[in-house]
DOROLO-291844 format. One record per residue: residue in one letter; x, y, z of N, C-alpha, C, O in turn. Coordinates in steps of 0.02 Angstrom, whole numbers, plus 32768, in hexadecimal, padded with zeros to 4 digits. Example, Ala and Ser with C-alpha at 12.3 -4.5 7.8 and 13.67 -1.06 7.14 Angstrom:
<atoms>
A82947EE4818682677F1F818682947F5B818682C87F5A81A7
S82827F90816282AC7FCB816582858002818A829E80398192
</atoms>
This chain:
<atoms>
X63308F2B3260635B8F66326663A48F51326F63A88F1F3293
X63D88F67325B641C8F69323F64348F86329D64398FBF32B3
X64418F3A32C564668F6B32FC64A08F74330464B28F72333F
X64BE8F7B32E7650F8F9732E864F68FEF32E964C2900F32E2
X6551900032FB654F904333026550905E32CD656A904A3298
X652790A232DA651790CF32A86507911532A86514912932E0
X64F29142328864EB917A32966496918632776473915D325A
X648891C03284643591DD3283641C9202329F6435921832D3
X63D99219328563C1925832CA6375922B32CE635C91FA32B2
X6364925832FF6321923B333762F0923633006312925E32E0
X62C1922A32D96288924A32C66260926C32E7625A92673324
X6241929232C4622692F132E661DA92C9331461BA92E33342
X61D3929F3300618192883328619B926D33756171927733A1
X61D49250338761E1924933CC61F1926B33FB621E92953402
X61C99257341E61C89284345D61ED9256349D61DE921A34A0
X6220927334D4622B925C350162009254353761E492893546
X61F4922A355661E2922E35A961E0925B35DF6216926A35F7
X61B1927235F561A092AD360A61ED92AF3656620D92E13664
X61F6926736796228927C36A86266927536A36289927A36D6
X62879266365862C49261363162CE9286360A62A692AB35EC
X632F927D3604634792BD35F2632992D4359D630C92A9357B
X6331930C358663179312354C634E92F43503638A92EB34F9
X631592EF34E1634992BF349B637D92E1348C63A992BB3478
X638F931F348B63DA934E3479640393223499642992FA3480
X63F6932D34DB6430930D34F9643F92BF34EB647692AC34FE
X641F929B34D2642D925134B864509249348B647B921E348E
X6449926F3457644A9281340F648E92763400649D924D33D5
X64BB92963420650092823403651492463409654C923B33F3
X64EF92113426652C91CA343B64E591AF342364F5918733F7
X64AF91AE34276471917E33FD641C91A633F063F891D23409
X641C917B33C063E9919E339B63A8916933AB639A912D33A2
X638C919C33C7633E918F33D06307918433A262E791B4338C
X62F69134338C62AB914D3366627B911E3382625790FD335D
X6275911833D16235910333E562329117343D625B90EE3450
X622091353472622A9142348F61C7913734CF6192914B34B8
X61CD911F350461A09110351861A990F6357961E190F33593
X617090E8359B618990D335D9616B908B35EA6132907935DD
X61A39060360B6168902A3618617B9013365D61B79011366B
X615F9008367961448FE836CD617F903036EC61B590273708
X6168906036E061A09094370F61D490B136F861EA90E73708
X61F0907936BC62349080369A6242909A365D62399073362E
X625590D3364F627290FF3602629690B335D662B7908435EA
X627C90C63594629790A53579629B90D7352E627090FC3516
X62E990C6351162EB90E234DA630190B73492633C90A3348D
X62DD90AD346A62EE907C3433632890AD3401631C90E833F3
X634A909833F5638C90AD33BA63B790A533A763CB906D33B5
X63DE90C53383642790A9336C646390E4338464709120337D
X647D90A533A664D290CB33C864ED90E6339664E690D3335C
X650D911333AA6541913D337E658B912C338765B7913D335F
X6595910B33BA65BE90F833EF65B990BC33FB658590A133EA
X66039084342765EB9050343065CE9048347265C9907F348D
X65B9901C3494658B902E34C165AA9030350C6587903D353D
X65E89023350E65F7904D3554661990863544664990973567
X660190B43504662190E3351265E4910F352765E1913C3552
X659A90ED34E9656C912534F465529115354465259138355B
X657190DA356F654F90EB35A96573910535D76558910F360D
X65AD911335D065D8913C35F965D4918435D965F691AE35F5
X65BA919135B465A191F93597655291EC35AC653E922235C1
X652091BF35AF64D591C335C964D491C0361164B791E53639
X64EE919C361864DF9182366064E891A6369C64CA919536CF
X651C91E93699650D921836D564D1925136BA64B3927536E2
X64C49250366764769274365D6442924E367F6419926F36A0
X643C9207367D640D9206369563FA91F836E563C191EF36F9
X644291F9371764489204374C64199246376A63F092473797
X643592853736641792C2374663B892B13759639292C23786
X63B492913728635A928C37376348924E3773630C92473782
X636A9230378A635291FF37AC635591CC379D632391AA37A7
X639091AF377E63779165375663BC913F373C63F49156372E
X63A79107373C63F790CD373163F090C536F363BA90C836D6
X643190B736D6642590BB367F642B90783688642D906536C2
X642E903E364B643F90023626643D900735DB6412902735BC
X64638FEE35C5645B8FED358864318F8F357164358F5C3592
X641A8F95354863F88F3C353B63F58F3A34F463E48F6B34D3
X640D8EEF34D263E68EF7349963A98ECC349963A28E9734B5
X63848EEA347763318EDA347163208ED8342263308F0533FC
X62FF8EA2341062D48EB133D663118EBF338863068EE8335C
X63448E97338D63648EA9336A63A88ED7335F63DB8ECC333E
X638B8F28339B63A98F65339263B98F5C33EA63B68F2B340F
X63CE8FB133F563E38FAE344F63B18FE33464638F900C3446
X63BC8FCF34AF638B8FFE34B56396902634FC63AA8FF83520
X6396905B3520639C9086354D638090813598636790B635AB
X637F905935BD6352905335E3635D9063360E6390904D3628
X632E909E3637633490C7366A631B90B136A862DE90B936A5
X632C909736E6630990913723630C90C43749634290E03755
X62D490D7376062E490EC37A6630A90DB37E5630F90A037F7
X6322910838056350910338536342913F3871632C91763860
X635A911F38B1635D915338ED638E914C390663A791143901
X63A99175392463DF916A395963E69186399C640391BB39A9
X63B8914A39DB63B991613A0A638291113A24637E90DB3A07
X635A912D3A6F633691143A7162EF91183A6762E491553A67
X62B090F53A5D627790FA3A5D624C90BC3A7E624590803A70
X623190E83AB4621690DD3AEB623290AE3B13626F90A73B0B
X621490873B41623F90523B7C6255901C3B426237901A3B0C
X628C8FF23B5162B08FCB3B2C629D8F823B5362CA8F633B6F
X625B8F6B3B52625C8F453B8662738EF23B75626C8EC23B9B
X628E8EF33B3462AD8EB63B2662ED8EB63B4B62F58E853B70
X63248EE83B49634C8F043B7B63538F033BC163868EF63BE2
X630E8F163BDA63058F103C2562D98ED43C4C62C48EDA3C85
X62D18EA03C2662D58E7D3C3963098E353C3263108E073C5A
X63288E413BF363638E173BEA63838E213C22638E8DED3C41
X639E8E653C4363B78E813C7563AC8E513CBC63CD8E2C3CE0
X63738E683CB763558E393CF563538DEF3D0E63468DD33D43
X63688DDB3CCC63628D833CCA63B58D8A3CD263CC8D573CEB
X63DC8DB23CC764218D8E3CBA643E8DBF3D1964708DAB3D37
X64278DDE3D2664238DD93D82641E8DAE3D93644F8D953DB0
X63EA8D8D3D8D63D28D553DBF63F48D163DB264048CEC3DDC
X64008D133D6764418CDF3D5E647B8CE03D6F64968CAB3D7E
X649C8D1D3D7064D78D2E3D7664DE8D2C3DE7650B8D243E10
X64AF8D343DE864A68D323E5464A48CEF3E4964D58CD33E61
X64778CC43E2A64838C7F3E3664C48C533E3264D58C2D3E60
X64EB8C5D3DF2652B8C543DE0655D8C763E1E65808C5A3E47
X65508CB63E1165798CCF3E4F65838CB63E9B65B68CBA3EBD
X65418C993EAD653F8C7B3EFE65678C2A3EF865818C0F3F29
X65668C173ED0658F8BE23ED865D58BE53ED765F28BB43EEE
X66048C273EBA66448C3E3EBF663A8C543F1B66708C523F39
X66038C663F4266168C813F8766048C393FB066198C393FE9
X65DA8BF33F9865E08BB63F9E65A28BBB3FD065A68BAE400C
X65728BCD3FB4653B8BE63FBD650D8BAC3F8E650E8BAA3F50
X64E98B853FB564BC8B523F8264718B8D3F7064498B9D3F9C
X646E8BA33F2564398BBC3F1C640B8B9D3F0A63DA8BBA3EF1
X640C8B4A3F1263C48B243EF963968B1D3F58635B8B253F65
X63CD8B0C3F8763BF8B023FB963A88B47400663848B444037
X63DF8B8A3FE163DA8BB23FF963B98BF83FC363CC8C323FC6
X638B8BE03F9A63848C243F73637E8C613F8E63968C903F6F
X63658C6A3FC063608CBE3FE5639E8CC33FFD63978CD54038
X63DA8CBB3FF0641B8CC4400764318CD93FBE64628CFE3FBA
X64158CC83F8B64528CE83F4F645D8D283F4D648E8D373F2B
X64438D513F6464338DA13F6B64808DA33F8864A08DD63F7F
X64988D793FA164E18D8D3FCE65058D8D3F9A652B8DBD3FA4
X65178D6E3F5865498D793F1665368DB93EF165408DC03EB4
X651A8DE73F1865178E323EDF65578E4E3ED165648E613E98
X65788E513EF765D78E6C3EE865DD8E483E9F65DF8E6D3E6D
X65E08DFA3E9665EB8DCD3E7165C98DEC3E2C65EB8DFF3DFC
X65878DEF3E2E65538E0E3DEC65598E523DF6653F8E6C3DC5
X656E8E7E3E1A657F8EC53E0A65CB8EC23DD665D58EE43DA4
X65F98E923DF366398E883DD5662F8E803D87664A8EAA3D63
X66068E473D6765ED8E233D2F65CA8E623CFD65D98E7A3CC7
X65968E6E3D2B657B8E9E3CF4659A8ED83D06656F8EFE3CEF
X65C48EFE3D1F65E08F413D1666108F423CDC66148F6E3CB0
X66458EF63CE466648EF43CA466548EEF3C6166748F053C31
X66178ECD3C6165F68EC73C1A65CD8EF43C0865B98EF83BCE
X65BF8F133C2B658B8F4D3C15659E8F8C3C0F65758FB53BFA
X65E68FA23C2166118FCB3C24662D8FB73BF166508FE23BD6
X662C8F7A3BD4666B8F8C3B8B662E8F793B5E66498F733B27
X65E58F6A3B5365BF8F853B3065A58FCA3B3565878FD83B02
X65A68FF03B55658D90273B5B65C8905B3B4D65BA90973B51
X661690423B39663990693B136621905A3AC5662190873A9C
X6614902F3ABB661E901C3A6A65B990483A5665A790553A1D
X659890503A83655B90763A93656D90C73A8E656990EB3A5D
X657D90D33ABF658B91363AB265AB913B3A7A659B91683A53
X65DC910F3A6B662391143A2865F2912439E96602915439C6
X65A890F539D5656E90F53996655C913339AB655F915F3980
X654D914239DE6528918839E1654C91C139DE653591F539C7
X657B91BD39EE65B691EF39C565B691FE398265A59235396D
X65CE91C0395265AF91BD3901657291B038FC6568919338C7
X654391B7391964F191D238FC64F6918538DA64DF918438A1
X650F914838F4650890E938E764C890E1391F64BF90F73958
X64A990BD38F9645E90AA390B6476906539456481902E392D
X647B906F3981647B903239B0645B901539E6644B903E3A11
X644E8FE439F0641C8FD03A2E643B8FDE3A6C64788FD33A6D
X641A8FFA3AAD64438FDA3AE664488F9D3AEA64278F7F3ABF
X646D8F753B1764818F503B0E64628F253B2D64488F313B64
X645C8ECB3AFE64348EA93B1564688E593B43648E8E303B29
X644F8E623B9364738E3E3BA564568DF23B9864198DE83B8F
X64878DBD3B9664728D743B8D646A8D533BD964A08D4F3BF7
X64358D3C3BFC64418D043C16643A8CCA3C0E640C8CB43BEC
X64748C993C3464808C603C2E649F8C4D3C6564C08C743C86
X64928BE73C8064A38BE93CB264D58BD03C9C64D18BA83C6E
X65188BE33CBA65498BDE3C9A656F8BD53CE2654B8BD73D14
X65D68BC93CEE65E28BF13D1C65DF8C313D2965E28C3C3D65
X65DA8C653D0465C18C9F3D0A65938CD23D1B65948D0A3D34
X65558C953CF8651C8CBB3CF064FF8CD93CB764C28CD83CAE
X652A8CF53C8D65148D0B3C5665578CC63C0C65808C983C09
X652A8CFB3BE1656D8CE73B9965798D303B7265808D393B35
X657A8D6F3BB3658D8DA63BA465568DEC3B84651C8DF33B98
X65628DFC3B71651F8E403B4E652D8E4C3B1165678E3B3B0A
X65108E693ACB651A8E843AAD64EB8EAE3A8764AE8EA83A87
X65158EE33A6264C88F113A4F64C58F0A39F664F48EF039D7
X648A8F2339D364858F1439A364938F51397A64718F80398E
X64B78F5F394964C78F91391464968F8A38E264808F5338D2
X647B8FD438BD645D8FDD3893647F8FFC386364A1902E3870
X64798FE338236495901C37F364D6901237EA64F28FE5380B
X64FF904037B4653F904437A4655E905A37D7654390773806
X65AF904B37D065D4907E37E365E690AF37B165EA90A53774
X65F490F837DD65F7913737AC662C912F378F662A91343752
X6678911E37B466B291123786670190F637D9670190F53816
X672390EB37B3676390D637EE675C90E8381F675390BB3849
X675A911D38346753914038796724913138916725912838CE
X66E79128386C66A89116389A66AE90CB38C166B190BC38FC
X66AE90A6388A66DE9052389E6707904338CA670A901138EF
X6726906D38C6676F9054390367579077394967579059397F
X674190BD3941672F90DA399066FD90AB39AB66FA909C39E6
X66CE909039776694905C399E66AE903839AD66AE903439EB
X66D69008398B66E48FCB39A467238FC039EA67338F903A0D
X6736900139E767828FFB3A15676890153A4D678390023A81
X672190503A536715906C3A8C66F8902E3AC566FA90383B01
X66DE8FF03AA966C48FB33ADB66F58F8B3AEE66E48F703B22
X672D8F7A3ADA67668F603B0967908F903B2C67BD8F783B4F
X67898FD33B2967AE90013B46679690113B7E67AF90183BB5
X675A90163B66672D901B3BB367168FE13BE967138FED3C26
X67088FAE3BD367058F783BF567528F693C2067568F533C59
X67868F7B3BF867CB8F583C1A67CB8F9D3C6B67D88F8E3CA5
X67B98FE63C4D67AD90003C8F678F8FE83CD567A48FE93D0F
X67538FCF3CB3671C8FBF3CEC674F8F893D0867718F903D3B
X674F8F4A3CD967818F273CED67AD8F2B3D1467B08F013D41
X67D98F5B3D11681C8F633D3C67F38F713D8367F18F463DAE
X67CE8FBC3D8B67B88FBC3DBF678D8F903DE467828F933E20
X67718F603DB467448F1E3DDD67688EF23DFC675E8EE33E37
X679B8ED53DD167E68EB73DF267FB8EC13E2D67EF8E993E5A
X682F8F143E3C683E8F2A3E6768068F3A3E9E681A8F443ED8
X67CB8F3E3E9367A98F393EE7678F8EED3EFF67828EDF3F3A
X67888EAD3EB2678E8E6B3ED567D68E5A3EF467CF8E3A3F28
X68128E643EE5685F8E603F0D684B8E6C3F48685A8E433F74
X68288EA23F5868358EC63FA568028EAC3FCD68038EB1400A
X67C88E883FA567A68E693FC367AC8E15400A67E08DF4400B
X67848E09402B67978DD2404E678B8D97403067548D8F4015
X67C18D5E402E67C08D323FF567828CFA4015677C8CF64052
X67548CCE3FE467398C973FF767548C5A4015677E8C3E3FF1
X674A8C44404067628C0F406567308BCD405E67018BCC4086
X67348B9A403167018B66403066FC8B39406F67318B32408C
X66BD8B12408F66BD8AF640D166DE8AC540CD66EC8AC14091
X66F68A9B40E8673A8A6F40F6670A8A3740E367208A2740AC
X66CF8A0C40F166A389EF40D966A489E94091669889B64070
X66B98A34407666A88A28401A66FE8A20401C671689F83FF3
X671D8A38403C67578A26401C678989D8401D67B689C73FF8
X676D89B940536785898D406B6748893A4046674A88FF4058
X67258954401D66EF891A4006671788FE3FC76734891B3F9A
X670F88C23FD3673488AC3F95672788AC3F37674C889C3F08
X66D588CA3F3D66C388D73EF966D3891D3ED966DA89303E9F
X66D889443F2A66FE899A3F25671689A63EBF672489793E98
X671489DC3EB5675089DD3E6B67468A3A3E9667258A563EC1
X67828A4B3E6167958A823E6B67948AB03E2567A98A993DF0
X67798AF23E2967878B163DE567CB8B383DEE67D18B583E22
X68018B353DC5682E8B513DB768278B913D7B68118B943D41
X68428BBD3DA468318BFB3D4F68808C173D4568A68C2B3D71
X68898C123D1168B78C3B3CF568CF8C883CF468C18CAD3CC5
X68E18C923D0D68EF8CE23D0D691A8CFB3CDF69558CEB3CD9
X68EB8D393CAB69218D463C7A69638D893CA4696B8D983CDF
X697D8D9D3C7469B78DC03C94699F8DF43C9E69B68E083CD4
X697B8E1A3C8969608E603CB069458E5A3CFB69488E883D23
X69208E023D0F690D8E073D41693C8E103D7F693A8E383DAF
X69758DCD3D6769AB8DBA3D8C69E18DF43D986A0E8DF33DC1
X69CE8E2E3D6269EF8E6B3D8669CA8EA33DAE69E28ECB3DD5
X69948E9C3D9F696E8EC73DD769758EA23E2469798EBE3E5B
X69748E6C3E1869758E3F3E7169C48E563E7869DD8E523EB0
X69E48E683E4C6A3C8E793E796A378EA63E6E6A738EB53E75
X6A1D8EDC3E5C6A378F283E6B6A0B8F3B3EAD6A1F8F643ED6
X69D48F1C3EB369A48F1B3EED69C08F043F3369BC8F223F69
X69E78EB43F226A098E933F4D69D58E553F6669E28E2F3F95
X69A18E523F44696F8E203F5369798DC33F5369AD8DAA3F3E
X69558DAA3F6269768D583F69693C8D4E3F10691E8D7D3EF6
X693D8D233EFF69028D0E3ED668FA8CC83EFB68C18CB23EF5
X69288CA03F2169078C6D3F4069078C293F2168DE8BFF3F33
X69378C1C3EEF695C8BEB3EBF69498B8D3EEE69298B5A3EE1
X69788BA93F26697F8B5F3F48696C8B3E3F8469898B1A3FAD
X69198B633F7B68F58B583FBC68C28B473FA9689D8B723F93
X68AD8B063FAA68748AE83F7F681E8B133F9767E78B1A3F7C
X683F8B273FD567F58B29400867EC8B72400467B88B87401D
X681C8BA23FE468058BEC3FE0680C8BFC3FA168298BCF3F82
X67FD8C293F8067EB8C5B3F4667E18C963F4567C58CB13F75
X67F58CBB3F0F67E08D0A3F1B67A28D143F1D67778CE93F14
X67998D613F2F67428D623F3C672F8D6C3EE767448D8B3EB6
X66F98D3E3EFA66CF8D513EAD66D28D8F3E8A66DD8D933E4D
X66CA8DB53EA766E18E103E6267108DFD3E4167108E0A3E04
X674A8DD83E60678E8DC13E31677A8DA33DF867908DB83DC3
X67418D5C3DFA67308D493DD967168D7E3DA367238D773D67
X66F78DAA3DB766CF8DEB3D8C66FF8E0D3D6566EA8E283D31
X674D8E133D7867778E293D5167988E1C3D2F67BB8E3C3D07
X678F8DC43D4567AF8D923CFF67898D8C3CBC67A68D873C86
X673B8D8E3CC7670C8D933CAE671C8DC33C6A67218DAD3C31
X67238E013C7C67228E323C6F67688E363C3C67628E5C3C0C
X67C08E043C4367E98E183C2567E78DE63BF968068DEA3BC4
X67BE8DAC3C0C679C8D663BE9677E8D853BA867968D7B3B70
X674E8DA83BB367258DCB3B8767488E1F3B60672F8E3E3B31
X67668E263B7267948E533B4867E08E3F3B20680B8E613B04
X67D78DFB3B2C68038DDC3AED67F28DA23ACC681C8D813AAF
X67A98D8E3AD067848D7A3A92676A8DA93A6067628D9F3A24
X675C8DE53A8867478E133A5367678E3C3A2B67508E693A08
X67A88E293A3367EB8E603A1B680C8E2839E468358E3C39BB
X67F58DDD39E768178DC239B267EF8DD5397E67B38DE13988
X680B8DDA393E68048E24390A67E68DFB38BB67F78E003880
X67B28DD338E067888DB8389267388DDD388467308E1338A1
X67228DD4387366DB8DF2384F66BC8E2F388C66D88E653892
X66778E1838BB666D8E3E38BB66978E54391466958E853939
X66AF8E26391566D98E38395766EB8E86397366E98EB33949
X66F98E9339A9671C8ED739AA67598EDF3991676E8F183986
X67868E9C398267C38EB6397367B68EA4391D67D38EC838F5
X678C8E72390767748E7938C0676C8ECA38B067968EE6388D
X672F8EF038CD673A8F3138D167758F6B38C767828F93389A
X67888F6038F167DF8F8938F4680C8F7C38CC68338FA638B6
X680C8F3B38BB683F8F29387B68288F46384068498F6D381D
X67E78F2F383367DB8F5137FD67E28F8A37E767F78F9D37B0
X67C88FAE382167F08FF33823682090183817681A90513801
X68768FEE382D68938FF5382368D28FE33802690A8FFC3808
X68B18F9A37CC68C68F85379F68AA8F80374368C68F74370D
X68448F97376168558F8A371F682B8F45370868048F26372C
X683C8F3936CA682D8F1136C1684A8ECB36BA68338E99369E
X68858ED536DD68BE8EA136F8688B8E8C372E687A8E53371F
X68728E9B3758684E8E75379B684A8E3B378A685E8E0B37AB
X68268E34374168008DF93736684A8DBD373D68418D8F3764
X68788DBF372468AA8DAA372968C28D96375568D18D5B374E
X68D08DB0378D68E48DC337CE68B28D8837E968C68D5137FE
X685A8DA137E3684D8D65380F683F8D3737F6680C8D233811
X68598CFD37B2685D8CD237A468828CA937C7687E8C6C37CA
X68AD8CD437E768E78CA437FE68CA8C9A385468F38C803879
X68958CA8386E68848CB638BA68728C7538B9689A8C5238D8
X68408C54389D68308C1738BC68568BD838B068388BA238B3
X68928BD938A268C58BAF388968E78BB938C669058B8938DF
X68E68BF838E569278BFC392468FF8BF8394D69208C08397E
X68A98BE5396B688A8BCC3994688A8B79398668838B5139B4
X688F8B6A395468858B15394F68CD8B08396B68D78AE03999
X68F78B26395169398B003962695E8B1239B2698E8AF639CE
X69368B4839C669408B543A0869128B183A2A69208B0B3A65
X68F18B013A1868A28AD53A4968D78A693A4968D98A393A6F
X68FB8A7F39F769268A3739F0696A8A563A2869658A3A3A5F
X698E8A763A2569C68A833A4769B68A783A9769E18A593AB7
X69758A913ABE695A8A643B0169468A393AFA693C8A1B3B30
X692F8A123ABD691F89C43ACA695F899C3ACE696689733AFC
X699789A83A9769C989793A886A0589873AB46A2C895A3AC2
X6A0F89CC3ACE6A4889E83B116A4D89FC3B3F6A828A0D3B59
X6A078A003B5D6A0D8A0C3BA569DA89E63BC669AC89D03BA4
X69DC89DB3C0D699989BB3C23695189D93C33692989C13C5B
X69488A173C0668FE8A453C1568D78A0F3C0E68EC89D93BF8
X68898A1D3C2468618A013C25684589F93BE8687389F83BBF
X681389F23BCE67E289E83BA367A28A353BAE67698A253BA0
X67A68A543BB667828A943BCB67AB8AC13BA167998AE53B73
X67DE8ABA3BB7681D8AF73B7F68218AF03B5D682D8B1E3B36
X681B8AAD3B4468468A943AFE67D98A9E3AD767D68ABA3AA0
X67A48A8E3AED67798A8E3AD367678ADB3ABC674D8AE43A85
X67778B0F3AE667598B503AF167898B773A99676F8BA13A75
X67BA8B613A9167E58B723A7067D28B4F3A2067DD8B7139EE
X67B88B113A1A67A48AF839EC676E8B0739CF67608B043994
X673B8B213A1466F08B3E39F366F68B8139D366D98B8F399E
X67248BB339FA67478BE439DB67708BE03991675B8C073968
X67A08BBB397F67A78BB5393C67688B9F391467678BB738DC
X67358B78392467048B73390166D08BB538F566B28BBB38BF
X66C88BE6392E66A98C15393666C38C563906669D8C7538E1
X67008C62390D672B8C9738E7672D8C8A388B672D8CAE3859
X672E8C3E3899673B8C27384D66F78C37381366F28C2E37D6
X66BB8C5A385266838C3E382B66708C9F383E66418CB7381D
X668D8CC6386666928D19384C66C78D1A382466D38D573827
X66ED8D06380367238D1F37E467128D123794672C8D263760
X66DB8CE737A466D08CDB374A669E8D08374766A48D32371A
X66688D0E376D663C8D54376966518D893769662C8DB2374D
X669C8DA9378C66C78DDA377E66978E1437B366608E0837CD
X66C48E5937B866C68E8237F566958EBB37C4668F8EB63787
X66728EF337F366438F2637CF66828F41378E66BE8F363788
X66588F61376F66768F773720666B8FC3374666388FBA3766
X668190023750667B903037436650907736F8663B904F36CE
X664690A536E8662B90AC36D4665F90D336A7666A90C8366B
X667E910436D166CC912A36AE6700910036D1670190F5370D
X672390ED36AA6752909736BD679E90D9369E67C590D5366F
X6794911036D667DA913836CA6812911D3707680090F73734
X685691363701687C9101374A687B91323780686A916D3779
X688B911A37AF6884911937E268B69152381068F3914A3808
X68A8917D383368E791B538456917917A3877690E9142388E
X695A91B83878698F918B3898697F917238D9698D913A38EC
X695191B4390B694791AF394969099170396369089157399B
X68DC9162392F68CB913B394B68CE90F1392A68A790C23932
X690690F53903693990B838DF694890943929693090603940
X697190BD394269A690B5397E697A909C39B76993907239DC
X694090AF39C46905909F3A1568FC905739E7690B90263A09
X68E49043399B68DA8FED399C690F8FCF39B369078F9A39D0
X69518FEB39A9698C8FC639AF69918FAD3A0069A48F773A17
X69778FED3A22697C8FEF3A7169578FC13A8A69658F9C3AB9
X69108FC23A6068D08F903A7C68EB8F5D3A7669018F463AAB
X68F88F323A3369028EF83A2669548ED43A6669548E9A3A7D
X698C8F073A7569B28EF83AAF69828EE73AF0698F8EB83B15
X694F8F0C3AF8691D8F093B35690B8EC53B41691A8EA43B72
X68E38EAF3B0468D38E6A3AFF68E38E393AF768BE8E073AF3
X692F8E3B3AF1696E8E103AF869688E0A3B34694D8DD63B45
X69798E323B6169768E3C3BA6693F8E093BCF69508DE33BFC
X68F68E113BB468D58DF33BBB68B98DA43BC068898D8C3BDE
X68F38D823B9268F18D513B7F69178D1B3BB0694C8D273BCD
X68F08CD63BB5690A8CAD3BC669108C5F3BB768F08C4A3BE7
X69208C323B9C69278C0C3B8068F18BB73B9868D88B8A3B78
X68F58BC93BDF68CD8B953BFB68A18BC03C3168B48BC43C6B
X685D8BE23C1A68348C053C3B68038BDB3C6667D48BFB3C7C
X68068B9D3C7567DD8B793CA667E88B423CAD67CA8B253C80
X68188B003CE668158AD93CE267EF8ABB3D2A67EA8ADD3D5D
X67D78A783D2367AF8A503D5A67FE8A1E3D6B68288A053D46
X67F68A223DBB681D8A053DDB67F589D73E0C67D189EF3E38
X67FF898A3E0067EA89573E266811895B3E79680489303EA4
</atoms>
């Protein structure tokens, strides 16, 4: 069969699928002459009339109406229609969810009791005392997944709650994320998803921040501080933090080897840590997301150039300042990481129309946010 585009009508012997839309409505953008179901899934054999993101941007909210994700494929020569089913919501307990959940608690209390200097190999029935610490961790992360969560269910986007990672890490986790099904409907759907999870996370954030400030700072025992194998974690504070501790009036505790803020602080670095990795603007990133949104198909462009200004940021702390090897590494795995979404590129939309002015202007605002966020040497070890 001849698959280039073409024109034709259905032959009179096919019949559609009893839970898909009827052949009229196909008819103008492709012509049906084999039509059937297999493992669940509509499938329609024919020839486009159209090229094929056009006939799937005129099918694809028909076949939304019935329940179902379009694709287009070619098969067998010709293309072919293929309908999945979706839902959008939940069905029944999510217990891959609730217990990921559960494992990244108990990691995140373990990680956490060693920021209050708490031995959890020696004292395990004491980690229960770092819940501030793992309330801090997962309120921020699960609060800016559970924006980019209501945001799908808004556009009727097929999404998982969100699945947290544990790992023993300093943290505890390597963060949460949820899984997308299906297209996006068009710009607007794209950008409100992707912008509503750093918008909301930087909330939680701020307020997780401002009640670790006011909190009573950790004081390590003079024993750990005074041992000569001692090292110290140094963290970086980006500028949103370093202005919440002065509008507050708070110490952060710079030049006192033996105190630290209370761990929630840690929870809110966490939190502005993680809202400006996800705002640098390559594939499927949140700010991959938003750009795309609101550039277009320039993004791709745009983040060609991202992992070039992470490599040469990771050489600029090796060759000019004395950071450690932690900054300069974290920054290198990152240009390797970005370099390898940016060739896979950010979701495609379905109506790829632009973008209104008003929420042109909130990426512009976000992406200032996550400037804000940023800090150049986010963890060094001090002997």
């Amino acid at each position: 069969m001849d698959d280039s585009v073409g024109s034709g009508s259905d032959p009179p012997w096919i019949t559609a699928p009893e839970d898909g839309p009827p052949l009229e409505r196909l008819r103008p953008v492709f012509s049906v002459y084999e039509a059937g179901v297999e493992s669940e899934r509509l499938v329609y054999y024919g020839v486009p009339k159209a090229d094929p993101d056009t006939v799937l941007a005129e099918l694809w909210p028909v076949f939304r109406e019935c329940g179902y994700e379009l694709h287009i494929e070619r098969r067998h020569g010709g293309f072919a229609l293929v309908a999945e089913p979706t839902s959008v919501g939940i069905d029944g307990i999510p217990w891959t969810n609730v217990v990921l959940f559960a494992l990244t608690v108990v990691s995140t209390l373990f990680a956490g009791s060693m920021w209050y200097h708490i031995d959890p190999i020696a004292e395990p029935t004491e980690m229960w005392r770092a819940w501030p610490f793992t309330v801090a961790i997962l309120g921020v992360l699960g609060v800016h997944e559970m924006g980019h969560y209501v945001m799908s269910r808004y556009h009727d986007v097929d999404a998982s709650l969100p699945y947290f990672i544990p790992v023993p890490t300093l943290i505890g986790t390597m963060g949460a994320v949820i899984k997308m099904n299906g297209r996006m409907p068009d710009r607007r759907a794209l950008f409100d998803i992707g912008v509503s999870g750093p918008l909301a996370g930087l909330v939680a954030t701020v307020v997780v921040t401002v009640i670790g400030l006011h909190l009573p700072p950790v004081t390590a025992p003079e024993t750990l501080v005074d041992h000569p194998d001692a090292i110290q974690l140094q963290l970086g504070y980006p500028p949103l933090l370093e202005w919440l501790a002065m509008a507050f009036d708070q110490p952060l505790y710079r030049d006192d080897p033996g105190t630290a803020v209370n761990p929630v602080v840690i929870g809110g670095w966490v939190g502005l840590f993680v809202t400006f990795l996800n705002l640098i603007p390559v594939g499927q990133l949140d700010g991959g997301h938003i750009l795309r949104a609101m550039a277009g198909s320039y993004q791709r462009t745009i983040a060609a150039l991202v992992p070039g200004a992470l490599f040469g940021l990771a050489a600029y702390l090796y060759y000019l300042t004395d950071a450690d090897g932690n900054a300069i590494a974290i920054w290198a795995v990152w240009g390797v990481f970005t370099a390898v979404l940016a060739s896979v590129g950010p979701a495609r939309p379905v109506h790829d129309e632009s973008l209104g002015r008003g929420r042109f202007a909130l990426g512009v605002i976000t992406f200032v946010l996550g400037v804000l966020c940023f800090t150049p040497v986010p963890i060094q070890i001090v002997s």
